[in-house]
C-alpha positions in Angstrom: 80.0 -57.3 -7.7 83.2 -56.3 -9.0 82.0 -55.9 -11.8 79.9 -53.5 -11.2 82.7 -51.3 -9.7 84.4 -51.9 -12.8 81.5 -51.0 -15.0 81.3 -47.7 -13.3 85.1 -47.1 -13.5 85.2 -47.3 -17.5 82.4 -45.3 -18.0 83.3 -42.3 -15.3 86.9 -42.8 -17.6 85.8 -42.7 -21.1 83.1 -39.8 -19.8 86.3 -37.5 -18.7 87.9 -38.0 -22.1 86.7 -36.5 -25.3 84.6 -39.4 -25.7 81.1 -38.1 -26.0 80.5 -40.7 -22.3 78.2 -39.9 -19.4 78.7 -41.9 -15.9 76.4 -39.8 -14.1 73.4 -41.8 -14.8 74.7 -45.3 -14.1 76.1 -43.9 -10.9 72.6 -42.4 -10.4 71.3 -45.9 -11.2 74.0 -47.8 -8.9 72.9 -45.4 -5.9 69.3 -46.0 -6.3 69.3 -49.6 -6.5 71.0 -49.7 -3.2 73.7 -52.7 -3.2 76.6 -51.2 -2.8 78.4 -49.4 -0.5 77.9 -44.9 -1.7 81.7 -44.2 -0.6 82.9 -47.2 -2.5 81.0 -45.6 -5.6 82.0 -42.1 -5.0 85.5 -43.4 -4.7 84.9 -45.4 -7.8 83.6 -42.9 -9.9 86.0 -40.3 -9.3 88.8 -42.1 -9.7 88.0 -42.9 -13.2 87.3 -39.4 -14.0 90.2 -38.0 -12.9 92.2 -40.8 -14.8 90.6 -39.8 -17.7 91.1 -36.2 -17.2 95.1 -37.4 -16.7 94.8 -39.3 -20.1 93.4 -35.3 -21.8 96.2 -33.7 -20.2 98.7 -36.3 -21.3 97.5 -35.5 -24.7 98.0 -32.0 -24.2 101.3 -32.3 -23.4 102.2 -34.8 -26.5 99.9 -31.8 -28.4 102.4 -29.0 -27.8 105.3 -30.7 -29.3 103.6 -30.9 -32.6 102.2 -27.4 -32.7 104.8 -26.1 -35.7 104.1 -28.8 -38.0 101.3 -27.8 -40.5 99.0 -30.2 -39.8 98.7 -28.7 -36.4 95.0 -28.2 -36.0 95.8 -25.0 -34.0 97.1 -21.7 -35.2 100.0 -20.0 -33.7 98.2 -17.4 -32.9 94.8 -18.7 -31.2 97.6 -21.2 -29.4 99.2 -17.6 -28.6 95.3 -16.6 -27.6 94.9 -19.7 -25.4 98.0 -19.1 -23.5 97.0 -16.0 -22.3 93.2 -16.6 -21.2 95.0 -19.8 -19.5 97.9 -17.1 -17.9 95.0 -15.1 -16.6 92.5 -17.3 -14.9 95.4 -19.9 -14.7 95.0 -23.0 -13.0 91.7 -22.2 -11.0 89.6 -22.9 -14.0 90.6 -26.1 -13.4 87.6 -26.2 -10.7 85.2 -26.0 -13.8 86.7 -29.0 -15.0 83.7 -31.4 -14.2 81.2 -29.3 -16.3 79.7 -30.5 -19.3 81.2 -29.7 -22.7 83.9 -27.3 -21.9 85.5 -29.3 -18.6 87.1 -31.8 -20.8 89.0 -30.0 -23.5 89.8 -28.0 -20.4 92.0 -30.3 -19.0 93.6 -30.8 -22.6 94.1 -27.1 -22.8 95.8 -27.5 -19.2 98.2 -30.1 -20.6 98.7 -28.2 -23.8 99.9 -25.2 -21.3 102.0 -26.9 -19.1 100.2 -26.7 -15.7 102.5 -28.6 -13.4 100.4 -32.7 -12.7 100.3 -32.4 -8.7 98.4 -29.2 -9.0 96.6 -30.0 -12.1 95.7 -33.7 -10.1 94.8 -32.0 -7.1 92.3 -29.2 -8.8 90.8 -31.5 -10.6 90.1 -34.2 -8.2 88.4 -31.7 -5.9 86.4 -30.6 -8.6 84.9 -34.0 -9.6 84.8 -35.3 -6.6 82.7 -32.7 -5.3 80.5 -33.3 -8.5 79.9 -36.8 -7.8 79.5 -35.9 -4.0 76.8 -33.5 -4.6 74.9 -36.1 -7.5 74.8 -38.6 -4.7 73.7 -36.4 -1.9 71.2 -35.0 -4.5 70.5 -38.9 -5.5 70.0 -40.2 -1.9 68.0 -37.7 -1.2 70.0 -36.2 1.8 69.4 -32.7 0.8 66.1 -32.5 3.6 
């Protein structure tokens, strides 16, 4: 059983890094088959998520230390260019964080512009939470 829980974890994890993961079906899968408990694998799933979303920003704070060596896979000036798309919709595009594609290098870009952890924690959170919220209501059914 534990197992299971575990399973889910890692793969709602490695699906909020860069890794090119999806956890929505084996939650999906976990729901359907009925065993275990929904809010255990809510809870579950977006825990990992959000962990691995940490583990992006992390990188994006490691990221800006290197940004005048050469290797530095980002100009200064598109660096210059993120900053200020960032500065202007700020820390609310955090709540896109659980989309597909662009929610992950999201919460690098947060890291990589400093957005304070209880805020950046707290925005994101909400956001994937609410994602895997709505897949299981969706799942289950529960929408009438």
């Amino acid at each position: 059983m534990i197992g299971v829980y575990c399973g889910l974890f890692l793969a709602a994890f490695g699906a909020a890094t860069l890794l090119p993961l999806q956890s929505e079906a084996l939650l999906v899968g976990l729901l359907l088959n009925g065993q275990w408990a929904v809010f255990g694998l809510w809870l579950v799933a977006t825990l990992g998520n959000v962990l691995g979303s940490l583990v992006n920003w992390w990188l994006g704070r490691r990221l800006e230390h290197y940004k005048d060596r050469r290797w530095f896979p980002i100009a200064p000036r598109q660096l210059q260019r993120a900053r200020k798309h960032y500065q202007r919709y700020g820390h609310w595009s955090l709540l896109l964080s659980w989309l597909p594609v662009v929610g992950d290098p999201l919460t690098l870009v947060a890291g990589v512009m400093g957005e304070p952890l209880k805020r950046f924690l707290l925005i994101v959170t909400l956001a994937k939470g609410a994602r895997y919220a709505v897949l299981a209501w969706l799942t289950l059914g529960w929408i009438g």
